[in-house]
Each structure stands twice: as structure tokens, then as C-alpha cells.
C-alpha positions in Angstrom: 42.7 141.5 27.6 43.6 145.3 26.4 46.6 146.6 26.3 45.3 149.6 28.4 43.5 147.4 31.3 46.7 144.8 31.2 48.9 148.0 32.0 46.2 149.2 34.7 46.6 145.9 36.3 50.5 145.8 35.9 50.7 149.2 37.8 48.2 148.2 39.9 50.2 145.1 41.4 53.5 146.9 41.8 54.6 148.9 44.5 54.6 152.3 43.6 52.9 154.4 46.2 50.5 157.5 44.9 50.7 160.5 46.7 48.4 161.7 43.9 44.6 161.7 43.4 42.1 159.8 43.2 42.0 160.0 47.2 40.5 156.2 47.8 44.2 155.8 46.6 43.5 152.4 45.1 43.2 150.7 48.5 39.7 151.7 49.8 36.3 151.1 48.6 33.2 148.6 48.7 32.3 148.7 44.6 33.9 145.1 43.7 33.1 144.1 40.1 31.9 147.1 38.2 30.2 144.8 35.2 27.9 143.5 38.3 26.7 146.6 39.1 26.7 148.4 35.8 22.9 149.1 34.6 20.7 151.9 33.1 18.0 153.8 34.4 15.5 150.6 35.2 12.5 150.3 37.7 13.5 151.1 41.0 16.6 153.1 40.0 15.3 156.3 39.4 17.0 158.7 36.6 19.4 161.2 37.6 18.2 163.7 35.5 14.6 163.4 37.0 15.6 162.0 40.2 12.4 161.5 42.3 13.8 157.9 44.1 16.8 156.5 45.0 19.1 158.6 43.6 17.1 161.7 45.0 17.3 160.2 48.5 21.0 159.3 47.8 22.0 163.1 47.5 19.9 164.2 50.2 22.3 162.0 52.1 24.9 163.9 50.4 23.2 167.2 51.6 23.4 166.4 55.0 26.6 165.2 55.3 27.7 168.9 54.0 25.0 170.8 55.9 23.7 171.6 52.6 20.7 173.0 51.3 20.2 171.1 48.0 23.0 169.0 46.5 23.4 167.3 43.2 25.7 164.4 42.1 28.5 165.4 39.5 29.2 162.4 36.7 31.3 164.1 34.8 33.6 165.8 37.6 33.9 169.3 38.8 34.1 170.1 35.4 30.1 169.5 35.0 29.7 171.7 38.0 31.9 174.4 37.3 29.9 174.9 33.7 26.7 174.5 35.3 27.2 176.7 37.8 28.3 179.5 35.8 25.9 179.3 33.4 23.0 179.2 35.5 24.0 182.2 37.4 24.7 184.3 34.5 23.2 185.8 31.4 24.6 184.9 27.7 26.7 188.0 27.5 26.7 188.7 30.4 29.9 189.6 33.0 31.7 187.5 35.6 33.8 188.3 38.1 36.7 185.3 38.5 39.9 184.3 40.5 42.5 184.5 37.5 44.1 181.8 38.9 40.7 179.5 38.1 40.5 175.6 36.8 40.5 176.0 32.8 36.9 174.5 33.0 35.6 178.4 34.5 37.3 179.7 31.5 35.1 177.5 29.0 32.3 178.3 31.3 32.6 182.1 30.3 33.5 180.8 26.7 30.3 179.1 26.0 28.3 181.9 27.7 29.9 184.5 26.0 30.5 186.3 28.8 32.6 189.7 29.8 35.1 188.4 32.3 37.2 190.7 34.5 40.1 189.1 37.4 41.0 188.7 40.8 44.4 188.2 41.3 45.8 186.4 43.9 48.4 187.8 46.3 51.9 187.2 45.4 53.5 184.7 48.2 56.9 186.0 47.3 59.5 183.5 47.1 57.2 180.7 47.7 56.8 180.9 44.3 53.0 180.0 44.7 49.7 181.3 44.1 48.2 183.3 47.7 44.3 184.5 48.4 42.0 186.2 46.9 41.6 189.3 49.2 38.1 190.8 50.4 39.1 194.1 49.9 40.2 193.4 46.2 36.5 191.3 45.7 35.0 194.7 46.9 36.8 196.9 44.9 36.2 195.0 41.7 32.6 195.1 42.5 31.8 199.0 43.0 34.1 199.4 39.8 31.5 197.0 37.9 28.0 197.3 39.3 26.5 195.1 36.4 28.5 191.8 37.5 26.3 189.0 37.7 28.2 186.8 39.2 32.0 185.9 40.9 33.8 182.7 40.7 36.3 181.7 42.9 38.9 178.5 43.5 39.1 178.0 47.2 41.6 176.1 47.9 43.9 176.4 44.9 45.6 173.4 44.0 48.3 174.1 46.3 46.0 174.0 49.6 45.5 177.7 49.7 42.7 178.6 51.2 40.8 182.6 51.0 38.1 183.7 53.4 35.2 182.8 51.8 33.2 183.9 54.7 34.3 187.7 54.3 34.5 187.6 50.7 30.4 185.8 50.6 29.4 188.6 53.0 30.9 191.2 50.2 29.4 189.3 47.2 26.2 189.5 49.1 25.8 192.7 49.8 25.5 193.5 45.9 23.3 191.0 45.8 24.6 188.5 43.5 25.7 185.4 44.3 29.1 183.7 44.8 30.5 180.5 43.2 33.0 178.9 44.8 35.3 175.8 43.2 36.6 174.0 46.7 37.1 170.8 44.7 40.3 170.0 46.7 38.4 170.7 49.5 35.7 167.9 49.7 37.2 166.7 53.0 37.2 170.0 54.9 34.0 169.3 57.2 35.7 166.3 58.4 38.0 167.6 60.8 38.5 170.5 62.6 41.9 170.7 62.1 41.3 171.1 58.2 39.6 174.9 57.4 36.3 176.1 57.3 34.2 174.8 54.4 32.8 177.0 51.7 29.3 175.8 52.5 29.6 176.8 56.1 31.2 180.2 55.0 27.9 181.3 53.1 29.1 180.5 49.4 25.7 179.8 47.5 26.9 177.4 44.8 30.0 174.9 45.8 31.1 172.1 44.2 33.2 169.3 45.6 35.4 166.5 43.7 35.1 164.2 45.9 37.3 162.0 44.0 40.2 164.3 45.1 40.5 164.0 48.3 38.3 161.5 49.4 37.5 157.4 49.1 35.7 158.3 45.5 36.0 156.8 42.0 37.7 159.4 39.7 35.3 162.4 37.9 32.7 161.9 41.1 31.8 165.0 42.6 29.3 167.1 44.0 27.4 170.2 43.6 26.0 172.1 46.4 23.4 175.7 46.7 21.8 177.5 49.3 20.2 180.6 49.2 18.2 182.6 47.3 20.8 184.3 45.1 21.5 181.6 42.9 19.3 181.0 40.3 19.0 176.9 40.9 16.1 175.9 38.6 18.4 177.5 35.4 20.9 175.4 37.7 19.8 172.5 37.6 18.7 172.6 33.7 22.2 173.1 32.7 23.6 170.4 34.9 21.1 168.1 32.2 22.7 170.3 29.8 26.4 169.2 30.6 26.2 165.9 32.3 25.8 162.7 29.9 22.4 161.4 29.3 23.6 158.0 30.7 25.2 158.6 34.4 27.0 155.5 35.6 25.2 154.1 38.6 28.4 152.4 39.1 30.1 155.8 39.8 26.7 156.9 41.9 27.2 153.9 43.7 30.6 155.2 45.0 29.6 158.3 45.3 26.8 156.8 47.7 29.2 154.5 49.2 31.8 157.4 49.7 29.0 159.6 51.9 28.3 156.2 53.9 31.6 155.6 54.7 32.4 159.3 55.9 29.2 159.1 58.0 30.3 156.4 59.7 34.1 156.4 60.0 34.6 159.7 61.8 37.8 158.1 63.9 39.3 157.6 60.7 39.9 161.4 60.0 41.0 161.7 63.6 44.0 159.2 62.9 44.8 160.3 59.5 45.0 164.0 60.9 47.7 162.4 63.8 49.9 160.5 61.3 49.7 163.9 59.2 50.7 166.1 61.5 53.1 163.8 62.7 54.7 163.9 58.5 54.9 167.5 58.6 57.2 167.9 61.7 60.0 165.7 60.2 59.5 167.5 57.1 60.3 170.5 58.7 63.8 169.2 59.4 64.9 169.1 56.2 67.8 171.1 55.4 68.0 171.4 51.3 64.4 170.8 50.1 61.4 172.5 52.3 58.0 172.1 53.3 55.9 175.4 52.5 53.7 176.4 54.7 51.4 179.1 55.1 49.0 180.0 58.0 45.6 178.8 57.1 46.4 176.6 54.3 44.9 173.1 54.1 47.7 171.0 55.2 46.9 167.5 53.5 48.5 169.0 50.3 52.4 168.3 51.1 54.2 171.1 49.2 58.2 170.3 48.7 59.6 173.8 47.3 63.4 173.8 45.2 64.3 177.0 45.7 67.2 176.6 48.3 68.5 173.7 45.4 69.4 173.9 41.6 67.4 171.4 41.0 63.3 171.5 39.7 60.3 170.2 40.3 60.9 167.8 37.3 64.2 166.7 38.5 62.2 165.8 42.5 59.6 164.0 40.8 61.7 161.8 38.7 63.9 160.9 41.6 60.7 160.1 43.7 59.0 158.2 40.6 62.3 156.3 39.7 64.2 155.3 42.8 61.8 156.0 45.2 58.6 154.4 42.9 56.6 157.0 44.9 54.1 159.3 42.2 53.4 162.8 43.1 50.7 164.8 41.9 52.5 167.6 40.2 55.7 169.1 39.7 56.0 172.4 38.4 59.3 174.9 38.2 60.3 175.3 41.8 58.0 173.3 43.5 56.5 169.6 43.8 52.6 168.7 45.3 52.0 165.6 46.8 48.5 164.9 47.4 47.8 162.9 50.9 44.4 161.7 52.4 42.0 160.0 54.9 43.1 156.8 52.7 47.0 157.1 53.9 48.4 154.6 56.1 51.2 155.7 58.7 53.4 153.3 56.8 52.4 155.3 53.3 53.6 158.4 55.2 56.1 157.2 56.4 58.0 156.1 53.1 57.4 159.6 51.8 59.3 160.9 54.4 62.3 158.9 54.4 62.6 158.9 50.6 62.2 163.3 51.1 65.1 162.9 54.0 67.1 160.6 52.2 67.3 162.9 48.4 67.7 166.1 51.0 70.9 164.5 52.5 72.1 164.2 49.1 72.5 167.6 48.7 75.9 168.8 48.8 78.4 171.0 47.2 77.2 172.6 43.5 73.5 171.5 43.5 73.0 172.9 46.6 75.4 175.9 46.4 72.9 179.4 46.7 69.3 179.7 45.4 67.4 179.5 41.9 67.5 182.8 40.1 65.2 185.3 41.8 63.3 185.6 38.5 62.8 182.1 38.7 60.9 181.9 42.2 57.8 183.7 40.7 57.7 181.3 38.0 54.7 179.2 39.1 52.8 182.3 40.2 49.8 183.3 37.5 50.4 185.8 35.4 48.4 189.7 34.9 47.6 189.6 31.6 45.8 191.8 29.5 42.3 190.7 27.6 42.4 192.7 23.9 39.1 191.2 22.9 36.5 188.4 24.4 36.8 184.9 23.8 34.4 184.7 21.0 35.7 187.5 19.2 39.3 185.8 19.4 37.6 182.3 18.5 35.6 183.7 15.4 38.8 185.5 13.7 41.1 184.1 11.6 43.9 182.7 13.3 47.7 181.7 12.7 50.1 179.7 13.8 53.9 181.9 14.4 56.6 180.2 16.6 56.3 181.7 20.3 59.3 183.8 20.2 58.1 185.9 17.2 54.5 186.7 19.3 55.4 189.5 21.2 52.5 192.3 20.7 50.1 189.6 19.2 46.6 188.1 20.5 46.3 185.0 21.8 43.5 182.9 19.3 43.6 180.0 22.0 44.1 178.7 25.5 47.7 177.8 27.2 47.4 175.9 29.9 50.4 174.1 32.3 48.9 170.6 33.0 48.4 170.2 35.7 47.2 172.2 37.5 44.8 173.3 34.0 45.3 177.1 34.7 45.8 179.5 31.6 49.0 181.1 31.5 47.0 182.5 28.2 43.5 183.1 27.2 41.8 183.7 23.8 42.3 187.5 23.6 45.1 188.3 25.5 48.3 189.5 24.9 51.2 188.0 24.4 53.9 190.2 26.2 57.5 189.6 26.8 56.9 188.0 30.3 54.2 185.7 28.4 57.2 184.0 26.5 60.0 184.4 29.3 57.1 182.3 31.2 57.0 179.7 28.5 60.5 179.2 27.8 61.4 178.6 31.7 57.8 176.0 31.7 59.9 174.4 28.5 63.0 174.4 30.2 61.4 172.7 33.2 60.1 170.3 30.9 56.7 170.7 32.3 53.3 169.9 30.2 52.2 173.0 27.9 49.3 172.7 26.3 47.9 174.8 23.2 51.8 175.3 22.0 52.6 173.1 18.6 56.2 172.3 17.5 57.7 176.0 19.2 54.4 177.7 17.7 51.3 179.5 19.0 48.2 180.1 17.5 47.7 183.5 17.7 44.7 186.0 15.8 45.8 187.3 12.4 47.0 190.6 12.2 45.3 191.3 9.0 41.9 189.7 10.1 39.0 191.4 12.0 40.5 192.1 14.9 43.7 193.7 14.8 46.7 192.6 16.6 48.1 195.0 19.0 51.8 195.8 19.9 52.8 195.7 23.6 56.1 197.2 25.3 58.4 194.3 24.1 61.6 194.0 24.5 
């Protein structure tokens, strides 16, 4: 046996509860032995890439279940999507319109396209310390500024359940006829309830694509990918999902994908339960006196946000407690906050023992580590960041590039991504500049111990000064 599957199994058999995705939360699903089912494209079975049988009537199954006009299955997760979508609705060269506060996959998106890419920033939630909407008015703005956009991109909900309106933003995007993409991959289970918010698909968005592996009884990197309309272009669509989907789609993770839109069709009670024992969660959390349940009006509320900022402590400090005394996993912790992930697949008894292991470390709470709040400076610091693009992508990928340790970058040009994993959002893009608040940022993110990626040993790779494109000085202090 492998190492890898032997520690799998290991994990498997303990007790540790995961408040994290995948959302079938390793106790739901009808797959059984994956070797059993594990085949190629033979008679009967259609081809995904052609599909014609089978598969074809599988995600017209998928279609209806999400009111859908045409729906495709995504193998190789939201990413797939996200890369397809953008592609197919835009020109090589072209521009794009996107949330700044976007999965990392948009950004490589606009990379491989070469595209011209201006931001939407989100509202600032104040001390909440998280990301808020994309506002209607600012879509609108950005769009009679930029006539020649081909296309906008937006996450909706974030990663923290924040949720925009789509419908008021698609009627916008509409009206200068181009059409709007919208990742609601942690929103897959929206339709299912009426106590969750309004679907993308329902709110006009002509591309949308769904992990359904998120949030729902699905096998990790299944999702879906939905259009409607006229707007987007879905032939070029549909080419580039060939273009960025393997050649050999497991019919094992079609088959739970299948199985996923099954279930859901038939198990509608189980949302209504799920949504009792939830709401049920969030009043005791509401008690608590230290830590605190965020909440804003609108939000999906299966994400269970735990903020820091009334505490010393951060979100690294919660999710070690949780992971090590508690053995409960949460999906992320980042600087003043930690996101646990809940779903249809959560028993009242899973529920339950999150809430007395939050209400027990919240009694714990006395004296210095709970004496005042974090540093003001410190509650924005999971908020994206406005930054300033000096060049494209490509130009910043074809110069020469450097390595200079972080504190020394002030003024210079990004010559890579920067991402906090997770949630995968660029604190820095190829091309931007790195300001003073750029590095604060990533000294509190190393503080917090959290997950940087694209920084090596204290360095950054930045573009050479003395190459093609020239680095450029910013107000540093």
C-alpha cells in the first residue's frame, strides 16, 4: 500500500470532523470501488468531448436541475470553467472587466489570453476585516469609462459567503451588450433552498460555473458549467472547454457528478433539515462573548465565519486549537478571521460539536488575550488590496526578472503572482506595483503564519530594473 493512500485511510478512520470542503464530507455518496467503475470512452459511454449519449443526457439532467439553458460537466474543477469561460468570451488581446478579489484561475485566464484587464473592487466591510460586494453602480461606471470591454468576470459569493446582486449587475452588463461571467462556485447549493440566495443562473448571468464539489455530495474537482443567452459566445465555449479539460475525463468523477444531480433531485427534505440544524448553529453562535460570528445581510449563511478581532489571538492560533484539541478541520484561517465550511452532508451531531468546541475556547478567554481589540491596521488585513498594474501580464512574464528580498521592493514590478492559499486570490499580479502597503501586507500574512505563495526564502521575484520594462518608484516610505 502507498504511503499516501495508508495516510488517507489513517485520517479517514479517525475522528476528526471536516468543516471543510469537499461537501459529501466523506460520509455521503453511492460510488463504492472506484477501480470497478473506472473505464475509457467505450461503446455505450459516449465521449465527453463529443458527447452525443449518455453523458449528453447526463448534463441535460444537470441543466434542469439548475434551470439552465445548456450545461457542461467540469473534470478538472472550476478552474476548467473559469479558463474556458473567459476565453471563449473574449478576444486574444482583448479587455476584461474583473472583480479584483477573483480565484487566481481568472487571472491565468486573462494571462493566457493576453488580455487588458481593469478592477472592480469590492466594498470595504470595515472591521469585519472581509471582502463586501461588487456594487452595480461601480460595474456601470467602469463600463461607460471602457466602451471596448468584452467581457466582465465576477466571483459571486466570495469565499467568505458574500453574495452581490447579480441580477442588477447582469441587467447593467447587458445593456452594453456583452455578456457577464459569473464564478458562484461556492454557490452550487443555492437553488436548493429558499433560505440560501438567489442563484446566478436565475439572476440572468450568461456563463456560471458551479463546483459542485464545494458545497455539495460531489467528488473533489467536479463541477459545472452553465450559459444562457445569446451574449456568450458558446460554440468558441465549448471548443476551449476541449482545450482545457484532459483528453481522458474520469467517468468515475462523471459518475458522481451524475449521482450528485440524482441525489439532489430526489432528496429535497434533506436541504430542509440541514437549513433547521443550521440555523439552529448560528443562534448559539451568536452568544458568544470573545470570538464572533460575522454576519452580513444577504450573505450565504452555510459559510460559518468566526472573526478574532475582539481577541489577540489569530486565525492561526483558532484553527490550531480546533485542529489539535478539538480534532475539528476548518477550511481556512486567515489574519483575523477563520471559515468553516458546512453543508447539506452535516449531521446535527457534526454541528453540534462545532459549537461546543467554539463555546468552550470563547470561555477561555480572560484577562490579557482578551484585554481590547487587534490593532486597527490589522482588521483590514484580509481585505484585497488596490493595486496599481505598471504593465500587462505578458509584458511582465517576457522581461527579465530578479529575485530581491521583499523588504528591498518598494517601487518595483511585480514579475509573478502572490497569492494567500487559500483562498488563491493575488495580493500581487505580474505588473503591479509593489508599494509600501504591498509589504506591510506581507509581513502581517508572515506573521500570521499563513500560506504565501510566489515568495522564496524572504525574496520576490520582481522585473529587472535594467531590462525592458523599467521599474517604477512609488510613494514609499
Amino acid at each position: 500500500m502507498g504511503q499516501l493512500l495508508k495516510s488517507l485511510r489513517e485520517y479517514a478512520d479517525s475522528d476528526h470532523l471536516p468543516m471543510h470542503m469537499p461537501g459529501h464530507k466523506r460520509c455521503m455518496g453511492e460510488i463504492g470501488n472506484p477501480y470497478f467503475i473506472d473505464i475509457t470512452e467505450i461503446d455505450g459511454f459516449d465521449d465527453l468531448h463529443h458527447a452525443e449519449g449518455i453523458l449528453a443526457d447526463a448534463q441535460k439532467r444537470a441543466a434542469d436541475l439548475y434551470h439552465a439553458e445548456e450545461t457542461h460537466y467540469l473534470v478538472n474543477g472550476s478552474t476548467a470553467g473559469v479558463l474556458a469561460a473567459v476565453s471563449g468570451c473574449t478576444t486574444f488581446g482583448g479587455k476584461l472587466l474583473m472583480a479584483r478579489n477573483c480565484h487566481r484561475s481568472a487571472y491565468h485566464a486573462a494571462f493566457l489570453k493576453g488580455l487588458h484587464v481593469e478592477y472592480l473592487y469590492p466594498q470595504s466591510m470595515g472591521s469585519m476585516g472581509i471582502n463586501g460586494k461588487i456594487l452595480p453602480k461601480d460595474v456601470d461606471n467602469m463600463l461607460q469609462s471602457s466602451p471596448d470591454t468584452e467581457a466582465v468576470l465576477l466571483t459571486s459569493p466570495t469565499y467568505d459567503g458574500i453574495v452581490s446582486d447579480i441580477r442588477q449587475i447582469a441587467d447593467c452588463v447587458h445593456g452594453y451588450g456583452i455578456p457577464l461571467i459569473v464564478d458562484e462556485a461556492h454557490g452550487a447549493h443555492f437553488p436548493f433552498s429558499a433560505q440560501f440566495p438567489e442563484d446566478c443562473v436565475s439572476c440572468g448571468a450568461d456563463v456560471v460555473i458551479h463546483s459542485l464539489h464545494k458545497t455539495l455530495p460531489a467528488l473533489t474537482q467536479t463541477g459545472l458549467i452553465h450559459l444562457n443567452g445569446t451574449l456568450a459566445d458558446r460554440e468558441r465555449i465549448r471548443k476551449y472547454l476541449t482545450v482545457y479539460q484532459t483528453s481522458s475525463p474520469s467517468y468515475v468523477l462523471m459518475a458522481g457528478l451524475d449521482s450528485c444531480v440524482e441525489w439532489i433531485r430526489t432528496h429535497p427534505e434533506a436541504f430542509d433539515r440541514y437549513v433547521k440544524d443550521l440555523g439552529q448553529l448560528r443562534e448559539e453562535l451568536r452568544r458568544l462573548k470573545y470570538l464572533e460570528l460575522l454576519e452580513v445581510p444577504g450573505m450565504d449563511e452555510t459559510k460559518i465565519l468566526i472573526s478574532l478581532r475582539k481577541t489577540k489571538w489569530n486565525g492561526q492560533k483558532l484553527a490550531e486549537v480546533l485542529r489539535q484539541e478539538f480534532r475539528i478541520e476548518p477550511e481556512m484561517a486567515c489574519s483575523t478571521y477563520v471559515c468553516m465550511i458546512t453543508t447539506v452532508a452535516d449531521t446535527k451531531e457534526s454541528l453540534e460539536r462545532l459549537k461546543e468546541a467554539l463555546c468552550r475556547i470563547d470561555g477561555r478567554f480572560t484577562g490579557e488575550e482578551s484585554a481590547g481589540r487587534r490593532e486597527a491596521e490589522k482588521l483590514h488585513s484580509d481585505e484585497v488590496l488596490r493595486t496599481e498594474s505598471v504593465c500587462t501580464f505578458q509584458e511582465a512574464e517576457e522581461s527579465e526578472k530578479e529575485w530581491i528580498f521583499v523588504a528591498d521592493s518598494c517601487g518595483r514590478i511585480s514579475g509573478d503572482f502572490v497569492t494567500v492559499y487559500p483562498p488563491g486570490i493575488p495580493l500581487l499580479a505580474p505588473g503591479e506595483l509593489i508599494t509600501a502597503e504591498v509589504i506591510d501586507r506581507l509581513c502581517q500574512y508572515e506573521k500570521d503564519r499563513l500560506e504565501i505563495h510566489g515568495i522564496r526564502d524572504g525574496s520576490i521575484k520582481t522585473v529587472r530594473e535594467d531590462g525592458k520594462i523599467s521599474g517604477r518608484r512609488g510613494n514609499c516610505i
